[in-house]
C-alpha positions as CSV (number, residue, x, y, z in Angstrom):
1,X,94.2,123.8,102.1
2,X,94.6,127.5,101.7
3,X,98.1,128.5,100.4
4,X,99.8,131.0,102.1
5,X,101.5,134.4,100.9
6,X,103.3,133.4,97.5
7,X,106.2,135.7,97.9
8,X,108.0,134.2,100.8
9,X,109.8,130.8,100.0
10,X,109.0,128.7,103.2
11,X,111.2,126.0,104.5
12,X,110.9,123.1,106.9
13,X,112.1,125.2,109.6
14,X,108.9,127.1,108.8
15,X,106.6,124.2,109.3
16,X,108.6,123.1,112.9
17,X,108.2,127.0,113.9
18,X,104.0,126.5,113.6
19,X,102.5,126.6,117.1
20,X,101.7,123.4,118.7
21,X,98.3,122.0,117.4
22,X,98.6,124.1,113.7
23,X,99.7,121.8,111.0
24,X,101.0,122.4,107.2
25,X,102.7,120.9,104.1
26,X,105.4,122.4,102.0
27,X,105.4,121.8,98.8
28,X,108.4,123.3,96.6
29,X,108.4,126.1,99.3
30,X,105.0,127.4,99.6
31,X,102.9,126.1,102.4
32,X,99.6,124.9,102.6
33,X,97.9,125.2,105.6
34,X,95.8,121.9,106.9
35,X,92.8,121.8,108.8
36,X,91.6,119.3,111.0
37,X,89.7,116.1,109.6
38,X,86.2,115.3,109.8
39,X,85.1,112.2,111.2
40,X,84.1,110.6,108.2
41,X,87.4,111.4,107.7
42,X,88.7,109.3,110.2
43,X,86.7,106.8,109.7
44,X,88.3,105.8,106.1
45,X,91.6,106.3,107.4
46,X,91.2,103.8,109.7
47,X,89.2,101.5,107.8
48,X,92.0,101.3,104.8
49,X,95.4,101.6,107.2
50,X,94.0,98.3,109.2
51,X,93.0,96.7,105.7
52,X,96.7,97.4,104.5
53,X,98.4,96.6,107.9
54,X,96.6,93.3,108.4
55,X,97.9,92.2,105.0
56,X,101.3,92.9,105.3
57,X,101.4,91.8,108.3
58,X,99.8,88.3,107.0
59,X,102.6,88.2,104.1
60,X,105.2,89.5,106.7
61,X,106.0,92.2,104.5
62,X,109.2,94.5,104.8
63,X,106.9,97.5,104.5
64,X,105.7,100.0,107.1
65,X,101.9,101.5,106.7
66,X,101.6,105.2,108.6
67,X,99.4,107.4,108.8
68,X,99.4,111.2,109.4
69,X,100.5,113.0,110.9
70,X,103.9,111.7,109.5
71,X,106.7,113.4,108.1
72,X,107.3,112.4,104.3
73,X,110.6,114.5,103.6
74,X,110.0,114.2,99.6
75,X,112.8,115.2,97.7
76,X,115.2,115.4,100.6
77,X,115.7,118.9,100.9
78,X,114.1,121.6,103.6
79,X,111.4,122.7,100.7
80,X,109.3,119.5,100.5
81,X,107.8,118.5,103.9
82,X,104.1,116.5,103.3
83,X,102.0,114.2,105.4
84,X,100.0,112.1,103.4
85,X,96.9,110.3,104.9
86,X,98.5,106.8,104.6
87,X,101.9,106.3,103.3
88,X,103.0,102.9,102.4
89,X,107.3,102.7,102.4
90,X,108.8,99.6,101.1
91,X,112.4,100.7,101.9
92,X,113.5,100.7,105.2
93,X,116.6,103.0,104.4
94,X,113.7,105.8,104.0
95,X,112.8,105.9,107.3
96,X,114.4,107.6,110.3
97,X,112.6,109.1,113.5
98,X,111.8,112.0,112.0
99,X,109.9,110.4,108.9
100,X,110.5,109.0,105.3
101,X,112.8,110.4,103.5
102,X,112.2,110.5,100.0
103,X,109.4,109.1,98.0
104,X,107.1,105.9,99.6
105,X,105.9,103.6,97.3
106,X,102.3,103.8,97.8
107,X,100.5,107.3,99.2
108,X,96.7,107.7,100.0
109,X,95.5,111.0,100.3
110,X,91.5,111.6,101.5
111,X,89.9,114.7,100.1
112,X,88.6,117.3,102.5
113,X,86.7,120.4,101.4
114,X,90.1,122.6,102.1
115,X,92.3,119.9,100.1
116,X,90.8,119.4,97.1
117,X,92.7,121.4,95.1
118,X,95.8,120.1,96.2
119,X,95.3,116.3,96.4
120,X,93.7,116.2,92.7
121,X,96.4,118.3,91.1
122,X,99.5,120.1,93.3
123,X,100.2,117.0,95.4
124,X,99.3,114.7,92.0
125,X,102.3,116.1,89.9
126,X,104.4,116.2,92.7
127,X,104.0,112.7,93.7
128,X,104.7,111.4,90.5
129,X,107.9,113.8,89.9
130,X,109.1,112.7,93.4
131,X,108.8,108.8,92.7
132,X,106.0,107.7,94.2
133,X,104.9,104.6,92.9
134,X,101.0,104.2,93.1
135,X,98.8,107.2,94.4
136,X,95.1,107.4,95.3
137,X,92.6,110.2,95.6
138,X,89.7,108.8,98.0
139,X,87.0,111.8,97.5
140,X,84.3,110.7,100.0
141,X,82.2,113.4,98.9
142,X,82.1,112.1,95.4
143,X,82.1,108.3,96.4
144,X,85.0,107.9,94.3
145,X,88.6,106.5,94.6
146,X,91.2,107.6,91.7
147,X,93.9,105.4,91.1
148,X,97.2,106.9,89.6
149,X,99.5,103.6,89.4
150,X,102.9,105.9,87.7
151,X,104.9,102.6,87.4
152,X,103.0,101.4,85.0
153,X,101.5,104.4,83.6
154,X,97.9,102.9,84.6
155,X,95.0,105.2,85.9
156,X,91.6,103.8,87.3
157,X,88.4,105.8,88.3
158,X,86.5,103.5,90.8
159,X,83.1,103.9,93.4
160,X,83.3,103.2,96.8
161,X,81.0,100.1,95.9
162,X,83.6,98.6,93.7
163,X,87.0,96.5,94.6
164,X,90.5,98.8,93.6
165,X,93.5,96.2,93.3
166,X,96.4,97.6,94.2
167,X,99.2,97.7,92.5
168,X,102.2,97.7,94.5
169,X,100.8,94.1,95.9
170,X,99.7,91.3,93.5
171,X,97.3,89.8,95.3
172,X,96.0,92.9,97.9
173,X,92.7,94.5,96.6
174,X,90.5,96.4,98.4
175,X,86.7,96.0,98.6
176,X,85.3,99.5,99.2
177,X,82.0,97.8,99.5
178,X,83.0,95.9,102.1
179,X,84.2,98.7,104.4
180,X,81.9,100.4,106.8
181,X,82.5,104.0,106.9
């Protein structure tokens, strides 16, 4: 995700002024410039948002699974605008038309060539500053999923032949193996 100019402190209005089709994050006023996903992509994206809406929908769980592009309004103010792969948002009192406002409970991001940087250590920090709950780096390029669970202060470094349990839920885990991506 290439940064753009560091001089110039961007807000949302910024990122609503980008011409149709041209998408970014802010993140504490810079702005990081997205490219479009790769199929493979895709293809995880879908596989884990139907694993994690089938469940809670079994359970008939209070909370909403989206997937990008949707507005996560971080820290409430106009210099935090991201759109995480999958957010997971426990509280309905986040959500409004525009987005979630404020910190979901459980964020996926999937590492593309462009976002590396930012998923493993800008959006890392800033997830676990903002609130989030649980946060994982899929890295299909690497065949690996790292689990960052900041409520209890757990990590996990798994394969994508290996079941994560997730720990927001405690009986959802999620057999990588399983999927076919």
């Amino acid at each position: 995700m290439p940064l753009l100019q560091h001089s110039k402190e961007y807000t949302i209005d910024d990122i609503y002024a980008l011409p149709d089709g041209q998408r970014a994050e802010l993140i504490d006023g810079q702005m990081y410039m997205m490219a479009p996903p790769t199929r493979r992509h895709q293809q995880i994206l879908g596989a884990l948002y139907r694993k994690i809406a089938d469940y809670i929908d079994r359970k008939g769980g209070s909370c909403e699974v989206d997937i990008a592009p949707f507005a996560v309004f971080l820290n409430a103010d106009d210099k935090n605008y991201v759109e995480p792969d999958i957010s997971i948002i426990c509280s309905p009192d986040k959500l409004t038309d525009k987005g979630c406002t404020g910190a979901p409970d459980w964020i996926i991001e999937i590492v593309s060539p462009g976002s590396r940087r930012t998923d493993y250590f800008t959006k890392l920090f800033k997830y676990r500053t903002a609130g989030v709950k649980e946060y994982w780096i899929v890295d299909p390029d690497k065949n690996r999923i790292l689990v960052y669970n900041f409520a209890s202060e757990d990590t996990g470094d798994y394969t994508f032949s290996e079941v994560v349990k997730v720990g927001i839920y405690d009986d959802l885990e999620i057999d990588f193996n399983a999927i076919d991506f």
